[in-house]
Structure formats: C-alpha cells, structure tokens
N, C-alpha and C positions, 0 to 999 in steps of 0.2 A: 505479462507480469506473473509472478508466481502464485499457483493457486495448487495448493495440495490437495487431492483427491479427482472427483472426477470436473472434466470440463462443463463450464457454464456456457451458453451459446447467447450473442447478445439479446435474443428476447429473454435470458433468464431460467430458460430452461435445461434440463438437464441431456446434457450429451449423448445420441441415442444407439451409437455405436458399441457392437457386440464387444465381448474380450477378444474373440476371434480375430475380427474386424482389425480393431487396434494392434493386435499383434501383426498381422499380416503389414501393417501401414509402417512398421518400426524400421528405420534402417539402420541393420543390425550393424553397424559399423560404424556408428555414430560417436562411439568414444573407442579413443585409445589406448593401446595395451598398460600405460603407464598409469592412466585416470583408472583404468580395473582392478587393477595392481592398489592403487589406494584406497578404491573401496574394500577391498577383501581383508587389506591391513587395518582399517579402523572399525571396519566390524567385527575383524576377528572370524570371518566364516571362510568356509572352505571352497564356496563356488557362488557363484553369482547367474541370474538369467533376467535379462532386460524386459520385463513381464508387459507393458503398457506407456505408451506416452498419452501423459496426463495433457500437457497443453503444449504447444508453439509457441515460443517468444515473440512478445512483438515487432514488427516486422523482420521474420526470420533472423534473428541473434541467438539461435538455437532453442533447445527443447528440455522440460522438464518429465524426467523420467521413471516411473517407478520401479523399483529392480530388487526382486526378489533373492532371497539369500538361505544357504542352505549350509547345516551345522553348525549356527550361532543362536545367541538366545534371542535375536532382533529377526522377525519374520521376513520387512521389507525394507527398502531406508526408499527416502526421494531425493533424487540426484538432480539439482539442477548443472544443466552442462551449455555454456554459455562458447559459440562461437560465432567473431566477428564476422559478417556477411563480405562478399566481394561484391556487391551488386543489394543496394537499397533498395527495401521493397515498404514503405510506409502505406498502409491502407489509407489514406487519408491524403498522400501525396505530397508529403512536406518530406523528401526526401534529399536533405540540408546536411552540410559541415556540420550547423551548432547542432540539429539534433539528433546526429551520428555523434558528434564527441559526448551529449550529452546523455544518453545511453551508454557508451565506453565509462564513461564518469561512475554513472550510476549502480554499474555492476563492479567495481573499486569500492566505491562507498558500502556496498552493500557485505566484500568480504572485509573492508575495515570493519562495520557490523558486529557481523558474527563473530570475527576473529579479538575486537576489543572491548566489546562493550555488552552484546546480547542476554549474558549469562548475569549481568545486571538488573535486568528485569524483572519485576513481581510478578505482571501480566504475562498469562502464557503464550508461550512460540514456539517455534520446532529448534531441539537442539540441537547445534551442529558437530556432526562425529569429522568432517575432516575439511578443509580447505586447500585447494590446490591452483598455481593458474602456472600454466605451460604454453610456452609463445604465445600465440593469440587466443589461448582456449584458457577457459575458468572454470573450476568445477568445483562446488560448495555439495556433501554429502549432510543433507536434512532427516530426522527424526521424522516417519511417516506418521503424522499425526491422526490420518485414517487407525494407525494400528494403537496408536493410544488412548482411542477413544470417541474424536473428533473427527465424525467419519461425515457428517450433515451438512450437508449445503442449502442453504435456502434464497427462494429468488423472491419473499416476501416475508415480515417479522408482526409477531405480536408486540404490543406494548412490552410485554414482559422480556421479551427478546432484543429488544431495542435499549433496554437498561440492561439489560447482562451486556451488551456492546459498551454502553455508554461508561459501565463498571472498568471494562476493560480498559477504554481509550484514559478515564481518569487514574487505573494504577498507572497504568505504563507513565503516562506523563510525570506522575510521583517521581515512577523510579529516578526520573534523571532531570528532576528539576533543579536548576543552576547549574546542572555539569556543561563543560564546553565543550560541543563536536568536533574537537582533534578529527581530520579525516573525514567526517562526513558531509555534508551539505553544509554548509554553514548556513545557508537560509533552508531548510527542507520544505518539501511537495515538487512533484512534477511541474507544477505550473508556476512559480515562482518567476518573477515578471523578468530579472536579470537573463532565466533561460529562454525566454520567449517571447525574440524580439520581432519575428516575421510575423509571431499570430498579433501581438500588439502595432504592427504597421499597417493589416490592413482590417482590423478592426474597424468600421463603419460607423461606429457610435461613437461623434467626435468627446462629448459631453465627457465619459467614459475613458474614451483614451487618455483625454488631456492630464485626466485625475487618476490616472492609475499611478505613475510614482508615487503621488500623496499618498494613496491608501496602500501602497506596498510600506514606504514609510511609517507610515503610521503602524502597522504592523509589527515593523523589524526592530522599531523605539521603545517597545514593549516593557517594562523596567523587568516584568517577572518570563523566563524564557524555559523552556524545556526539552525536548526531544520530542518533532514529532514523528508520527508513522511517515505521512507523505502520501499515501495512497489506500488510507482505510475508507474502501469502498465494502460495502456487503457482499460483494464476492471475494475477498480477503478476508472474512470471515467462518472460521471453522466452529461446529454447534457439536457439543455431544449430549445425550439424551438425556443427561440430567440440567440442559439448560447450560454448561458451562461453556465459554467460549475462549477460542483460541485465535491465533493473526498469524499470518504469511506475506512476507515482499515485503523486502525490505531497502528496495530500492534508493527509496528518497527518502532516508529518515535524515533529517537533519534538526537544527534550533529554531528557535521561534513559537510561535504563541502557541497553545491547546486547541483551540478556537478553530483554528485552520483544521484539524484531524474529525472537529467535533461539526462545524458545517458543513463538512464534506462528507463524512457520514452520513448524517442526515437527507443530505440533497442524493445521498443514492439509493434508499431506501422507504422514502414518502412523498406520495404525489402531495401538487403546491398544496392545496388545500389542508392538509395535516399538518405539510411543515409552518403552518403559519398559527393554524388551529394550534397545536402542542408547545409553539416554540418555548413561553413559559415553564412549562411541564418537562422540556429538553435542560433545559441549563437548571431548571432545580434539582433536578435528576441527577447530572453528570457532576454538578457540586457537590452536592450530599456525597457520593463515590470519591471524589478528589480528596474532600475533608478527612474520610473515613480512612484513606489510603494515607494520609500525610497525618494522620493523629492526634492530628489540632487543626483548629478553624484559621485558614489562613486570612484574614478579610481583605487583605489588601489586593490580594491577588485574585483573589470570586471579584472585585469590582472595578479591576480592570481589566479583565479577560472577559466577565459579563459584557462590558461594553463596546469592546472588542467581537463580539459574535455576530451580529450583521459586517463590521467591516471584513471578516474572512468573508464572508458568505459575497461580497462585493467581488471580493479577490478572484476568487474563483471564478464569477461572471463574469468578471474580464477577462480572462482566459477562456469559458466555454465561448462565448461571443464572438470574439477573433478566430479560433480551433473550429468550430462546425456550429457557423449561425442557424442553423436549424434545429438544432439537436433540442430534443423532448425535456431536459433540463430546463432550457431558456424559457420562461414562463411569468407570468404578470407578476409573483411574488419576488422574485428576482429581482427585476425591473422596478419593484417598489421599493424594497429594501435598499437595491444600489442607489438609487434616484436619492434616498433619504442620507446616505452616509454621504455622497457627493456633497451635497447641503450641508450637511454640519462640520463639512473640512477646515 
C-alpha cells in the first residue's frame, strides 16, 4: 500500500537502510522512457534521478518511488508505478483470481481517485501532478508530502495525535457525504465481505460466519453514507511537527458508513485495553470534528453511525479471523464486542 516517506517494517519500526543501500537496491529500469517523459512534463523540470524506493507493493505489483527533480520549483514528487506481476507472490498465500482482480480493481479505483474526485477534499492528501496507465503499467505522479512538511512517521500516538487523526477521518468524511462513488468501490475497505469469499469460507468461527452478511448488511443499509478511506491504518498516516496530519492510499476508498475508517483506525493504533478504556472518548471525539467540518450538528447521523461503531469493528473481525487467526489484533475485546452485535442482530 502506499506510504509516502520512509518505510515502516511490520514491528513499527523505522526502516534502517542507508540512502546508499536503497540506491544500490533500485532497478534503475524500472519505468519506461514514456512514464519519464511524463514526469518531467508535469513538473516542468529538466531532468529527473530515481533517488530511493520508498516501499514494494503488495505482493510485488510494483514499487513506490521517490525521484528527485532538477530545475523546477518541486524538489522531489513520489511516483507510484504500478506493474501487474506474471507470477503471484501473496505473503500470506492467498494467491487467487478474486484477489489478483481485486488488486487490478483497486489500483483503477484509486486513479478514478485522484483523477475525479481527490481535489474535493478538505482533509489533506498528496496532490496529484499527473496520471498515466500504459498497457499493463500505471503510474500516478504524487505531491512528496515528506517535502510539504509531513515528513513524521509514527509507530505509536498520544492522545493528542489520535484526535488530529480522528480530525482528519471526520473532514474527509464531510467532504463527500451523500456523493455517489461513480468508479470507486461502491462498498469501500479491503475487507468488504463481497471481496472476501475464501477468508469467509474458512473462517472457524461458525457463530461469525453465519452472521457476517447480517452485519455487512446492516452496514451497507446505512441511511447516512459517505466516502471512506478504506485503509486508514496509522501507517497511512503522515504527521508534521506542528501536529497536522496528512493520508496516503487510496486504494479502496469507496461508500459506506464512517465507522468503518474510524474502527479501523483505532484497532491499528491501541492495544485492547485502550480501545475499550477510550471508546467513549473516541466517538466524542471524532463527532465533535464531524460536526465542526459540516457546520451544523447533524443528529441524525451522530446516532446512527454511533451505533454503527462496534458493528464496523465486528466487520473487520470477521475478516481479521478468516485472513490470519493468530494475528495480535484478534483479542478478547474483539470477541466481546462481535459476540454482543451478533446478539442484537
């Protein structure tokens, strides 16, 4: 997934490879004369050097690059450059039709994105200087948001940082409340139960399975709907030193509840014990910001999206649960909250 600046490694930590290193690792032949050719057109510079790869695409569908630029007023841009693999390589081993088209999908949806909707936003993103896709290859030229300011990565948040998120998640939602995803997901998040029928078949938790359409339904019946991210985890999250925060990946934005972006969040930045401790303190939080972004108190929609915030947080259990029964996520709060929305289906 796209993360602008340096790489996060999955304990959270920061990526401990020199420039040198990374340079050495580049294969400088990674994009084509014609994808070069459009970056030096929409930044207007006179030469370009492939200075760093930021991250790998999930399971190799190419590589996000930073590429420095010489005689314009824009220092570096981040180029992600997206090419389809000949040979699935899924760390995890789910390496399937549905989530090979589902990836293909994902990176369409994401230059529908940029190309019709992005610059609608309140909440800040990286803007995009150019889009391109050539046979099998895609190449979206991004705003290094390292150079605008938002250079902070963090693999852990204060309070205070967790509401400059939660600010966040609540403009963006503003911006595109009641618009229709033309183009994008029509249900957004990766985990969305329609893309994910093999982690829902063997799913072990019959309880669980039985009730996941209920609670994807219940979901998608939503009267109030918006744009979400899809994948705002705290490493899609860019910090700059006065506290303001930015987002990257935009993979799976599509419609559906707030809820979804706003438990997911959470569930990737607080052990159980917090998320359970704070949860009042999270949804008063992230409404206050809603309100404040939409300029009137909406009530009707604080109280059904309120209510709505354990069944997302179900949703996703049903996907981590299926995807990797072991994974550090899966925890007694979890298991308490699904157990409870189960019940009151």
């Amino acid at each position: 997934m796209l993360l602008v600046g340096f790489m996060i490694s999955t304990t959270g930590h920061f990526n401990s490879k020199t420039f040198t290193e990374q340079s050495q690792s580049l294969d400088h032949h990674f994009m084509n004369q014609h994808f070069k050719s459009i970056i030096l057109q929409s930044t207007e510079a006179s030469s370009m050097v492939e200075q760093e790869v930021i991250q790998s695409l999930w399971s190799g569908y190419g590589k996000i690059v930073r590429v420095s630029l010489e005689n314009t007023s824009v220092a570096s841009v981040v180029v992600k450059h997206v090419q389809l693999p000949t040979h699935k390589n899924h760390p995890r081993g789910w390496n399937t039709d549905v989530g090979h088209q589902r990836k293909v999908k994902s990176y369409k949806v994401e230059s529908k994105w940029y190309d019709k909707y992005s610059a609608q936003s309140s909440a800040r993103l990286p803007q995009c200087l150019a889009l391109e896709q050539h046979e099998d290859e895609v190449l979206m030229v991004l705003e290094d948001l390292d150079e605008a300011g938002y250079h902070l990565r963090k693999g852990s948040l204060t309070w205070e940082e967790i509401s400059f998120c939660l600010e966040w998640l609540a403009v963006f939602h503003a911006s595109y409340l009641d618009k229709e995803p033309d183009g994008l997901w029509q249900v957004g998040t990766y985990w969305h139960l329609d893309t994910r029928p093999q982690e829902l078949e063997v799913l072990d938790d019959a309880r669980l399975r039985e009730a996941a359409p209920l609670i994807d339904k219940k979901l998608n019946e939503c009267a109030h709907k918006t744009f979400v991210h899809g994948d705002a985890k705290l490493a899609n999250f860019c910090f700059g030193e006065d506290g303001q925060v930015a987002a990257v990946d935009f993979q799976y934005v599509g419609g559906g509840c707030g809820m979804k972006d706003v438990a997911y969040f959470i569930g990737s930045c607080l052990q159980e014990k917090d998320c359970e401790r704070l949860e009042a303190q999270i949804l008063d939080t992230y409404f206050d910001h809603l309100h404040s972004a939409l300029k009137e108190r909406h009530e009707a929609l604080e109280l059904e999206w309120r209510a709505l915030y354990r069944v997302a947080w179900a949703d996703f259990h049903r996907f981590l649960k299926g995807w990797s029964p072991s994974h550090w996520k899966i925890n007694s709060y979890s298991e308490r909250v699904t157990s409870e929305v189960i019940m009151n289906l």
